[in-house]
C-alpha positions in Angstrom: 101.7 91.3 83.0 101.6 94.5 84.5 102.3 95.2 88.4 101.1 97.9 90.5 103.0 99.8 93.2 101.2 101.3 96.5 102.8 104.4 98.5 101.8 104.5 101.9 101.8 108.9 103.4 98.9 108.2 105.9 101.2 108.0 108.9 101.8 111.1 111.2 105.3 111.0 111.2 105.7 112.8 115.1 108.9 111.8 115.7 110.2 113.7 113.1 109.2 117.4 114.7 107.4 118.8 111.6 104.5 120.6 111.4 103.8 119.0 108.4 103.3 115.2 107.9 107.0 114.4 107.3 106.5 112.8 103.5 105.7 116.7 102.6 109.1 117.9 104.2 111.2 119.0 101.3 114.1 116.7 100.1 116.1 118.7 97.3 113.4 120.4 94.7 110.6 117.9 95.8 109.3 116.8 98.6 110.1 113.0 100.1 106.9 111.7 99.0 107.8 112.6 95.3 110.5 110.6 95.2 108.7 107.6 96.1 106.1 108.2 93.3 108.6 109.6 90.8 110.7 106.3 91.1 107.5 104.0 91.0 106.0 105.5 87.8 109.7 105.1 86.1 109.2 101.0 86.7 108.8 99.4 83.2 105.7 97.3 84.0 104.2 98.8 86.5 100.9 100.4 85.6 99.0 101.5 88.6 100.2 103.2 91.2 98.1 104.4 94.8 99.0 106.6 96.6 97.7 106.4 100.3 97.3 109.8 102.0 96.2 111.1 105.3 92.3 112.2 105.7 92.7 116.2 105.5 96.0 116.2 103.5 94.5 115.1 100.0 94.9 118.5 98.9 98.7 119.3 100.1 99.8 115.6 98.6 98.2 116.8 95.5 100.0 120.3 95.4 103.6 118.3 96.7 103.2 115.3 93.8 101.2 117.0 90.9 104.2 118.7 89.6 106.6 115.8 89.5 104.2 113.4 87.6 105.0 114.5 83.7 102.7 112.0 82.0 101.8 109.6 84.7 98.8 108.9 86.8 98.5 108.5 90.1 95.2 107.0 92.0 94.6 108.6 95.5 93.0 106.7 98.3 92.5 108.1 102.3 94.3 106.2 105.0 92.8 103.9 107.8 93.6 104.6 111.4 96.7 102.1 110.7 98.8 100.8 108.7 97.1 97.6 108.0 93.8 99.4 107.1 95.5 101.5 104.9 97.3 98.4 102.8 93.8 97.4 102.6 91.7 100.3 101.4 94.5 100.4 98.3 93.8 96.7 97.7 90.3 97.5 97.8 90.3 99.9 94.9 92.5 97.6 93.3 90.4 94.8 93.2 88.7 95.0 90.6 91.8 94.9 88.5 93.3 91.9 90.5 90.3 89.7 90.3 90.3 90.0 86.5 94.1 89.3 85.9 95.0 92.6 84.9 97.2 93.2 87.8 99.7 90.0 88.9 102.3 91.9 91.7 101.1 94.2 94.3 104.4 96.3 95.7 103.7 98.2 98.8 105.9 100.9 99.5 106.5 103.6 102.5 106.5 107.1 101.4 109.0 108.1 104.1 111.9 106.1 102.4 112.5 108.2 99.2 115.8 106.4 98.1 114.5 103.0 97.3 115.3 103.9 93.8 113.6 102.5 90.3 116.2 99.8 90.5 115.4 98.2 94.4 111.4 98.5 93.0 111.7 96.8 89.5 114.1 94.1 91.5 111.6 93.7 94.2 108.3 93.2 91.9 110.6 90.5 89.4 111.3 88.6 92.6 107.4 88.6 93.7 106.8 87.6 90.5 108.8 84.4 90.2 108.5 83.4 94.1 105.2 84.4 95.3 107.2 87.2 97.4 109.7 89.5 98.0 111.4 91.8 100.6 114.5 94.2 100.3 117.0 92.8 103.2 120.1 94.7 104.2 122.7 93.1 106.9 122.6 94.3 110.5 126.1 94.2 112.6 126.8 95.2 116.0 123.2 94.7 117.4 123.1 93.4 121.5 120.2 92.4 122.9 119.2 94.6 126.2 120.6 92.5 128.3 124.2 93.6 126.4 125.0 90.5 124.8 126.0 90.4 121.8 123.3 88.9 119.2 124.3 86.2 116.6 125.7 87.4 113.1 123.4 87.2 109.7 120.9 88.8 111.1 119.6 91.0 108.5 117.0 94.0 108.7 113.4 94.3 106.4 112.8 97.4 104.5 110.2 98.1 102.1 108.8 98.0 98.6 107.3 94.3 99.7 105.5 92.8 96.7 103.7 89.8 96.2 101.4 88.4 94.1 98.6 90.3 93.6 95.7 87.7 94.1 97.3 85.8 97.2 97.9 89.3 99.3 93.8 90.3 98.2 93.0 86.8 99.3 95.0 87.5 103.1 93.9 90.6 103.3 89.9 89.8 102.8 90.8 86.9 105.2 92.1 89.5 107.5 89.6 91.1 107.2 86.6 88.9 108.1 88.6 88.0 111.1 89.7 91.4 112.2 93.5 90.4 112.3 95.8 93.0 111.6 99.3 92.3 111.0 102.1 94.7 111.6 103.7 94.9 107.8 102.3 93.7 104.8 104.3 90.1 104.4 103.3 89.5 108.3 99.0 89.1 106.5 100.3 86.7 104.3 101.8 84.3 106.9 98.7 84.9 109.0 97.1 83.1 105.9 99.4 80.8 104.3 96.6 78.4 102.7 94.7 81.4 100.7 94.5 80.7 96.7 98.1 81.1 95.6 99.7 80.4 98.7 101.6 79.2 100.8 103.6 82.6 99.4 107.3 81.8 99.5 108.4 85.2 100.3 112.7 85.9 98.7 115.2 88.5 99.9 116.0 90.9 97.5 119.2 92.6 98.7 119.2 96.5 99.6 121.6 99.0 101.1 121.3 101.1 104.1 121.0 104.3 101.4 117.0 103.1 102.0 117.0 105.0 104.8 113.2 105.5 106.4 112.9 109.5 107.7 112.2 109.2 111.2 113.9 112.1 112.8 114.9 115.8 111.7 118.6 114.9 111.0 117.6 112.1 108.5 116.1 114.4 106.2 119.5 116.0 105.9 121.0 112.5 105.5 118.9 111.4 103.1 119.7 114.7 100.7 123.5 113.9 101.0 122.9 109.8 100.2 121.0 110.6 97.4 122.4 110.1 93.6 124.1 113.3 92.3 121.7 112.9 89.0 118.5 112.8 91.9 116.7 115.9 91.3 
């Protein structure tokens, strides 16, 4: 059964010292948010992809993705005032889809982390599909807590696509909604609401890299081009 994939570009990205919301920046011949979309189109069963985009910048997104589409479509939905709002305007519009079957693995993916790759997606929504849930993981070493001891190994750190199930996360989400609970990333709605049809979501760790790099600051634009496959437009 076909999944769908939704890319979040509704944040401001300040820290980043653009001008321009930093999924716009250019990264090689595109810019970072059409790697995102490029690589979620390429997935085998994924059928629908949103895109999330800032109020105002519907037109630039358009101009910065259009090109890079070839035969694919993209639906475009404006941003809440946070993340969370957001994740659930793009469930909204795919509603319709969910609560008739056509749709069985919601992936949501942030726009400013353009070298998740085809691969980390199609791995992430196979996951979601056989365990409720899924989350790309990569090992963290090193860490100390602020008091400067040193934390315990095996802790790991959570990137993003997340994907789930498509009708559990609509199910948490309208939950979340009627009770005005936002959660701070899209797995954190589905513990809110563990007993929602489908659940409890048993959410796996799909293993990443730290080449999933999310651009924060200037000098990780510049990163990101030199981690990026030599084929990688």
């Amino acid at each position: 059964m076909p999944a769908a994939v939704v890319v979040l570009a509704a944040g401001a990205g300040s820290r980043v010292g653009a001008e321009v919301n930093k999924v716009l920046l250019p990264l090689g011949t595109q810019a970072v948010l059409a790697w995102s979309v490029r690589d979620a189109l390429a997935v085998d069963d994924v059928a629908r992809v949103v895109l999330v985009v800032r109020a105002g910048e519907e037109q630039a997104v358009a101009d910065a993705v259009t090109p890079h589409l070839g035969d694919g479509e993209v639906l475009v939905v404006t941003g809440g005032a946070t993340r969370h709002a957001s994740e659930w305007r793009a469930l909204r519009a795919l509603a319709p889809e969910i609560d008739a079957g056509a749709i069985d693995v919601v992936a949501v993916h942030d726009g400013a982390r353009p070298l998740a790759g085809v691969e980390l997606l199609a791995a992430t929504v196979r996951a979601a599909r056989e365990h409720g849930g899924a989350i790309p993981v990569v090992p963290l070493s090193g860490l100390v807590s602020v008091a400067g001891d040193r934390l315990p190994t095996g802790l790991v750190g959570v990137q993003t696509p997340q994907a789930f199930r498509a009708g559990a996360l609509l199910a948490a989400y309208r939950s979340a909604d009627a009770d005005g609970f936002e959660g701070t990333d899209t797995a954190s709605c589905l513990e809110r609401y563990p007993d929602v049809p489908g659940g409890p979501v048993r959410i796996a760790a799909v293993p990443s890299t730290s080449r999933n790099l999310k651009i924060t600051f200037p000098e990780d634009v510049d990163l990101a081009l030199a981690l990026a496959p030599p084929s990688a437009p």
